[in-house]
C-alpha positions in Angstrom: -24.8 20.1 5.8 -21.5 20.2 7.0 -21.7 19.4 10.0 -23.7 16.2 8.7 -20.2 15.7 7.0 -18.2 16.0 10.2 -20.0 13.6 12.3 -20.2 11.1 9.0 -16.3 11.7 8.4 -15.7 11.0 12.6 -17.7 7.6 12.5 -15.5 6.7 9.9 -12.1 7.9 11.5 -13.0 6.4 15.0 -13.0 2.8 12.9 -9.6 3.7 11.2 -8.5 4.7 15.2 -9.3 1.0 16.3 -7.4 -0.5 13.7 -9.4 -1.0 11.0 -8.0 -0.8 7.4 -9.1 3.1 6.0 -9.6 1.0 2.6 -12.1 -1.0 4.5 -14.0 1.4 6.7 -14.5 3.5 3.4 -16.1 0.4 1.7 -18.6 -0.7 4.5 -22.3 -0.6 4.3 -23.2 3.4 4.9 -19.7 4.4 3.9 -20.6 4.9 0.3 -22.5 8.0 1.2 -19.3 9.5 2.2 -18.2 12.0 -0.6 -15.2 13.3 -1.9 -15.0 15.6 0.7 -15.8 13.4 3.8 -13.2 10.3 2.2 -10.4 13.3 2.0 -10.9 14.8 5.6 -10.7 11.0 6.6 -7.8 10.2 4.8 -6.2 13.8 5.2 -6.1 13.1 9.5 -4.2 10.1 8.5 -1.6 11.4 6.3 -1.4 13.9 8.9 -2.0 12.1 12.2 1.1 12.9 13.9 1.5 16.5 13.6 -2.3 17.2 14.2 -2.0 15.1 17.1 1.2 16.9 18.2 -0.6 20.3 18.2 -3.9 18.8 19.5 -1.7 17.5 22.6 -0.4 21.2 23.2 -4.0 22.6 23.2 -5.5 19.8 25.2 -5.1 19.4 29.1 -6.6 15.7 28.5 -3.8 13.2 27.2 -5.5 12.2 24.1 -5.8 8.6 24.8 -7.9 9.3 27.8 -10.4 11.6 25.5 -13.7 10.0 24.2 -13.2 8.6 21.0 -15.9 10.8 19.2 -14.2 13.8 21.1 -11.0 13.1 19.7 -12.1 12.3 16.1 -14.0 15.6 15.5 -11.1 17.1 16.8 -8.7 15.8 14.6 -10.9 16.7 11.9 -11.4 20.2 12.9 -7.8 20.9 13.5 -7.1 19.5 9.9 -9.8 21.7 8.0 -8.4 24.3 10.1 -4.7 24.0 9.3 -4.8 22.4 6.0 -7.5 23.8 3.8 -8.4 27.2 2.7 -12.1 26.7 4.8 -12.9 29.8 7.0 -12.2 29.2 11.0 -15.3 30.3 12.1 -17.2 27.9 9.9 -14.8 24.7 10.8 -15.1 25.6 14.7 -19.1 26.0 14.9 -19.6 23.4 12.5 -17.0 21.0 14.4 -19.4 22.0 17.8 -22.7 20.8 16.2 -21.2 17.6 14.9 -19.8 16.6 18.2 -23.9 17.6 19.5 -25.6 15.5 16.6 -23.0 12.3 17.8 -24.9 13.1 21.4 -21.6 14.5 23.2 -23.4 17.9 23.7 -21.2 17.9 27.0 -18.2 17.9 25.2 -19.1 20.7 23.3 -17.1 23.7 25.2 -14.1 21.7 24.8 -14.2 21.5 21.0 -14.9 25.1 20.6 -12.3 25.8 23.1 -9.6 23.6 22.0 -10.3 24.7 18.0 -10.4 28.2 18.5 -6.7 28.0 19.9 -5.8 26.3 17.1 -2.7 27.8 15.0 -3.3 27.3 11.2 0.3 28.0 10.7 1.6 25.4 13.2 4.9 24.1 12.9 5.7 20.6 14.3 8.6 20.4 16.9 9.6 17.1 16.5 10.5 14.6 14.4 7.4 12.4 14.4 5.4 15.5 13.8 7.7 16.6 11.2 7.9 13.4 9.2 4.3 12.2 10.1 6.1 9.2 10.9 6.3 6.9 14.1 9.5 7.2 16.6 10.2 3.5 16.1 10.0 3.4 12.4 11.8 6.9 12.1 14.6 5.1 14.2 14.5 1.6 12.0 14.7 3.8 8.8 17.8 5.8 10.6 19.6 2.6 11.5 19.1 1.0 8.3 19.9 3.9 5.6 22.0 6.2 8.1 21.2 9.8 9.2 21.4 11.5 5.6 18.6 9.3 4.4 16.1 10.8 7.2 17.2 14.1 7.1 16.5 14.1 3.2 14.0 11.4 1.9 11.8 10.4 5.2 9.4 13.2 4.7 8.7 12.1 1.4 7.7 8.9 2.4 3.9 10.7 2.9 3.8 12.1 -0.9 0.8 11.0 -2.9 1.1 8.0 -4.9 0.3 8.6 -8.5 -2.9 6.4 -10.3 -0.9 4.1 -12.5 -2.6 1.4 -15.0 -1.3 -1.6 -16.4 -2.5 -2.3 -20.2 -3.8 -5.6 -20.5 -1.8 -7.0 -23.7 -4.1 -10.1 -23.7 -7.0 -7.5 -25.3 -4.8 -4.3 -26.7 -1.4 -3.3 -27.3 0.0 -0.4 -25.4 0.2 1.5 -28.4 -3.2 1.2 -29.1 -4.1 2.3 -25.4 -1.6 5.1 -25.7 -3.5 6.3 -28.7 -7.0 5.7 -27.0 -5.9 8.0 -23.8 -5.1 10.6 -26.2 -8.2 10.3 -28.3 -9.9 11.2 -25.2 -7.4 14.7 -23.8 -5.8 12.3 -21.6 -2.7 12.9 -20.3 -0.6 10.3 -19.4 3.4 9.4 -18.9 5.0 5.7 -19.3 6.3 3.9 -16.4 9.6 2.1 -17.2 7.9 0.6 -20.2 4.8 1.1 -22.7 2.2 -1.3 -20.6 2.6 0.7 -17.6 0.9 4.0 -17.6 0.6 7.3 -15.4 -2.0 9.1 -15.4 -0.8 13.1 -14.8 -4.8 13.6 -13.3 -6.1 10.3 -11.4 -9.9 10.7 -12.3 -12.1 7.5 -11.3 -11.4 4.3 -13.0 -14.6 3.6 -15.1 -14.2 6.6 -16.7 -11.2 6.1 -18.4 -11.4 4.4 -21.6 -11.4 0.8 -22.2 -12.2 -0.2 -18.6 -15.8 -2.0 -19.7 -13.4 -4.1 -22.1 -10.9 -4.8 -19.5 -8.4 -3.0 -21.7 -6.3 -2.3 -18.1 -5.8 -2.8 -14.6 -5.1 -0.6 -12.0 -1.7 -1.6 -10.3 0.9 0.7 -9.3 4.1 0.8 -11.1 6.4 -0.6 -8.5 4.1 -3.4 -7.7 4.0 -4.5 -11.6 8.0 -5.1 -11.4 7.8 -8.6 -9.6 6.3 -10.3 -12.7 8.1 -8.2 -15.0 11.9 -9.3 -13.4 10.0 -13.4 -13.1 11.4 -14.3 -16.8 8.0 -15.5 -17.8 7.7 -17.7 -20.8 4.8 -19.5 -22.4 4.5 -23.2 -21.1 5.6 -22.5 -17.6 4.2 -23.7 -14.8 3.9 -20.9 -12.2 2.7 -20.5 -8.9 1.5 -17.2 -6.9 1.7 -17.7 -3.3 -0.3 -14.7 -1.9 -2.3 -14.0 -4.8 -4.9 -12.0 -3.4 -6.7 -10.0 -4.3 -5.2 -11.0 -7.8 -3.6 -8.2 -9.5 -0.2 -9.8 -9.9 -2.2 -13.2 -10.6 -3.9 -11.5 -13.6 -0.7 -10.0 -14.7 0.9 -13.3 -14.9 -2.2 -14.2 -16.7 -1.5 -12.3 -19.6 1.1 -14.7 -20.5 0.0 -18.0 -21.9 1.3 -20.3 -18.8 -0.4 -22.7 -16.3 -0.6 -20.9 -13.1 -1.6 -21.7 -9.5 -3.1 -18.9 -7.5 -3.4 -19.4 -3.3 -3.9 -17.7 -0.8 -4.8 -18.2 2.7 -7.7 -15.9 2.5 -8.6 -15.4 -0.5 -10.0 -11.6 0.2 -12.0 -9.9 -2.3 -13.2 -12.8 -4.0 -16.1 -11.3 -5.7 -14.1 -8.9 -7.1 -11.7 -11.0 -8.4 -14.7 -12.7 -10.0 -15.7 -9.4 -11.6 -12.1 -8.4 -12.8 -11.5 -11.9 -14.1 -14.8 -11.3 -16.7 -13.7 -7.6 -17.5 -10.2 -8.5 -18.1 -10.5 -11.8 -19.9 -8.6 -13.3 -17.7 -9.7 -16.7 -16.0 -8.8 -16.7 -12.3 -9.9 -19.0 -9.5 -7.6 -18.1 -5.9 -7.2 -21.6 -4.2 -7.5 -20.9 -0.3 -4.9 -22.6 1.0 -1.9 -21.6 3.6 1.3 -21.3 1.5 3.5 -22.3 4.8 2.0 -25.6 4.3 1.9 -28.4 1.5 -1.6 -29.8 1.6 -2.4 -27.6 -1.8 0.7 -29.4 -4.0 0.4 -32.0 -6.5 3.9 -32.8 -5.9 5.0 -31.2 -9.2 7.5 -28.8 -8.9 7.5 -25.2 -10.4 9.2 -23.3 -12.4 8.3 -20.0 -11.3 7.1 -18.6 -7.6 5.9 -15.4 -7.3 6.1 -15.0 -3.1 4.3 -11.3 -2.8 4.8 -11.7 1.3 2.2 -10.3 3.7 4.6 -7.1 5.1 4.1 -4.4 7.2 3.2 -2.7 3.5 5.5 0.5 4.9 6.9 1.2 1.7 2.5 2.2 0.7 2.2 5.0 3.4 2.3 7.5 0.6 -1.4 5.5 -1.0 -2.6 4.0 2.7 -1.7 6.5 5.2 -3.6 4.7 8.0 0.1 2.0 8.0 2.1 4.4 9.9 -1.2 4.6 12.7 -1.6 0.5 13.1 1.9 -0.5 12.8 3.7 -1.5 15.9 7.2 -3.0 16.1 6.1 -6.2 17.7 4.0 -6.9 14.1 7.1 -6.7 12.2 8.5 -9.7 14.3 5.9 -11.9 13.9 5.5 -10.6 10.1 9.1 -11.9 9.6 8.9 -15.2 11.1 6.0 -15.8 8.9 7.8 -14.5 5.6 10.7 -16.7 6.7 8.3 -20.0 6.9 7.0 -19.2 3.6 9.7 -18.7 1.9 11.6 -21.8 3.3 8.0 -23.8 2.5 8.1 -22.5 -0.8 11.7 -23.3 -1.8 10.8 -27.1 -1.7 8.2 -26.4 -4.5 10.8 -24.9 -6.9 12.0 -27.1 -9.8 15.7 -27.5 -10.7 16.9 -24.6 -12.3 13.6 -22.4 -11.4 13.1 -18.9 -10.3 11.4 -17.4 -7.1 11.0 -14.1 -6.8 10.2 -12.5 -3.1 8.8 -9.6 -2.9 7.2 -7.3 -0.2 5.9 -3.4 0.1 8.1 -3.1 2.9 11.3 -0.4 3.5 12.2 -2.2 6.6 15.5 -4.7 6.5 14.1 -7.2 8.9 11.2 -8.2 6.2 13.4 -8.0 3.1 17.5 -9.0 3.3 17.1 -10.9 7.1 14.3 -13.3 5.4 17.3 -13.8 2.0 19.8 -14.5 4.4 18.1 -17.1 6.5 17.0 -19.1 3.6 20.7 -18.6 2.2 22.6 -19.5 5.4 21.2 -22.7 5.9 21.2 -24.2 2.0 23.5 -24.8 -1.1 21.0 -24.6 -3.8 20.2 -20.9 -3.7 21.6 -18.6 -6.2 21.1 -14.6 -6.0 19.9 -13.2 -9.5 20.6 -9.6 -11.0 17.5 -8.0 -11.6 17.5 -5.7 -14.6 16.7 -2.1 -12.6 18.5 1.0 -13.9 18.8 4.0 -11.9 16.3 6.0 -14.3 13.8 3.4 -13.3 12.9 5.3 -9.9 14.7 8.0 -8.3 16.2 5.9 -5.5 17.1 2.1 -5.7 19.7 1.0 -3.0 21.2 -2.8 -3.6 21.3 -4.6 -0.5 23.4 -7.8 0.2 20.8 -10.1 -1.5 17.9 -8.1 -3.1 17.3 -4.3 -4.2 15.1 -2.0 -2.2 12.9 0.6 -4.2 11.9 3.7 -2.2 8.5 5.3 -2.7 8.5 8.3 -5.1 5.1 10.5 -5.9 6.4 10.3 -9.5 7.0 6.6 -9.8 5.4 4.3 -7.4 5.5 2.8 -4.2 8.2 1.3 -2.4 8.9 -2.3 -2.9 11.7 -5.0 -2.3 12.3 -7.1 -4.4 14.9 -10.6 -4.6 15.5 -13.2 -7.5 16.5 -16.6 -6.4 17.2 -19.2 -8.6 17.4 -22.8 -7.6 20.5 -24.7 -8.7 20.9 -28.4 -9.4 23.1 -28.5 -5.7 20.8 -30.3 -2.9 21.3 -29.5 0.4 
């Protein structure tokens, strides 16, 4: 029943609402029975949160922070069947009523019927939050740091769907051989920048597409395979990934004949590294360890650091809606005074001559350039690299002062920063 669906789809929302990741409210015990259907009403609110909330505030007398959680959610839900799917009123506002009953609100059932049957299914949002689906203090950081023309023509786009890209795992097949594999089975597909990074034109569920039981692929979105890619890899090095869960980038890296270090400081998805580690071929074991410290070292330096920095993942709103809902301003802070001990940590680590690359899923200046240009300010030994990025490589990548930033595109990828430092023989 549908309303079964509403009131499954609302338990699940109300955990996204306290600030739970939407990735892992979908993936607790109960949540696999959510279907299709239930997982896109859930992540259709977020993607939409600010101009269903917008309209929801016009319709409501109640500010909606004072309304009861399970109010709120079904309403949400209601008001986003109602003004983004083809489902008949009627149905959404009698269905939305008996949900809010089976959650034992029966009280609050006037008010949903009320408030949905006002609803306007061609609503247009009046401001900019609701128009952007954005927060006001990340509308206003994007404005400050890209200028006025930037919002007015790319910020809506931040909220596109991501596409389902794959990375071909050249330790079992050649791309070629994939390539030919997709089309063996009326896939259609695109490359990404290069042969091992594939697009799918129709996501479809991974363990369908051929070659997963081999480990002939990974899933890993385009952008986020560039880190590696720009790292100059060779056979022999010894590497280190500093935030390696959960371990795509680390398995990447794998595919090249090296001896790498994987930490993290909590190690999540272990058991599914395990898994992906026997399906790709790839041996992996994630160290849990805090990367701002040394207590993990041998005292032998590396020759390549990949630093994927925990960020306030902004430049992923497109593929995790629920970003733009938890973020706050005060996080990025904190988030940069922890990138800026981790990259200074790491620095000590890097042999003579050796590469670091930092990288983040952030759009915000604060995480990316400010973090270079502390670590550049106070030594002699760091050396900005070119990375090899051509403007056909995504439809908008802005150079900054010490890195490049790569904005999200529902074509290409997600957004990512990214900045090469190479350590020269000077010593502070």
């Amino acid at each position: 029943m549908r309303n079964d669906d509403i009131r499954h789809a609302a338990r699940l929302l109300i955990r996204v609402l306290r600030g739970e990741q939407l990735e892992t409210a979908l993936e607790l015990p109960g949540a696999a029975l959510a279907s299709a259907r239930i997982r896109a009403w859930v992540y259709g609110v977020c993607r939409h949160y600010f101009s269903l909330s917008e309209q929801l505030s016009v319709l409501c007398i109640t500010p909606l922070p004072k309304l009861d959680r399970e109010v709120l959610a079904v309403l949400l839900l209601g008001l986003y069947q109602l003004t983004h799917s083809d489902a008949k009123p009627h149905a959404v506002v009698s269905e939305s009523v008996e949900a809010i009953k089976r959650l034992h609100k029966a009280s609050a059932a006037v008010l949903v019927n009320a408030i949905l049957r006002k609803a306007d299914r061609d609503y247009k949002p009046c401001t900019l939050i609701g128009k952007h689906e954005l927060p006001d203090w990340l509308i206003t950081k994007l404005r400050d740091a890209y200028g006025e023309q930037f919002v007015g023509r790319y910020l809506g786009r931040l909220n596109g769907r991501m596409p389902q890209c794959l990375r071909v795992n050249q330790h079992k097949i050649s791309p070629k051989a994939f390539h030919d594999s997709l089309r063996n089975h009326e896939i259609s597909f695109t490359t990404v920048r290069q042969d091992a990074t594939v697009r799918l034109r129709t996501p479809q569920r991974t363990n369908t597409i051929p070659g997963y039981a081999e480990g002939w692929f990974s899933v890993q979105d385009a952008s986020a395979q560039i880190p590696v890619r720009e790292l100059d890899i060779r056979p022999g090095l010894r590497v280190l990934d500093a935030c390696a869960a959960p371990g795509n980038k680390a398995f990447q890296l794998l595919e090249h004949d090296i001896e790498l270090t994987a930490i993290d400081i909590n190690p999540a998805r272990r058991a599914w590294c395990e898994i992906e580690s026997k399906r790709l071929g790839l041996p992996l074991t994630i160290i849990e360890s805090d990367a701002t410290s040394l207590t993990w070292w041998d005292s032998t330096p590396y020759d390549r650091i990949l630093l994927d920095a925990p960020c306030s993942a902004t430049g992923t709103i497109g593929r995790h809606p629920d970003v733009k809902i938890h973020r706050e301003p005060l996080q990025i802070v904190a988030l940069q005074a922890r990138q800026i001990q981790l990259l200074s940590n790491l620095w000590q680590v890097l042999a003579p001559d050796g590469l670091l690359m930092y990288a983040t899923c952030s759009l915000l200046p604060e995480e990316n350039d400010a973090v270079i240009e502390q670590l550049v300010e106070g030594r002699t030994d760091v050396q900005v690299e070119t990375l090899d990025l051509q403007p056909s490589d995504q439809p908008l990548i802005i150079p900054q002062e010490f890195g490049t930033q790569i904005f999200p595109d529902s074509q290409w990828g997600d957004g990512f920063y990214l900045a090469k430092l190479r350590k020269t023989a000077t010593t502070q």
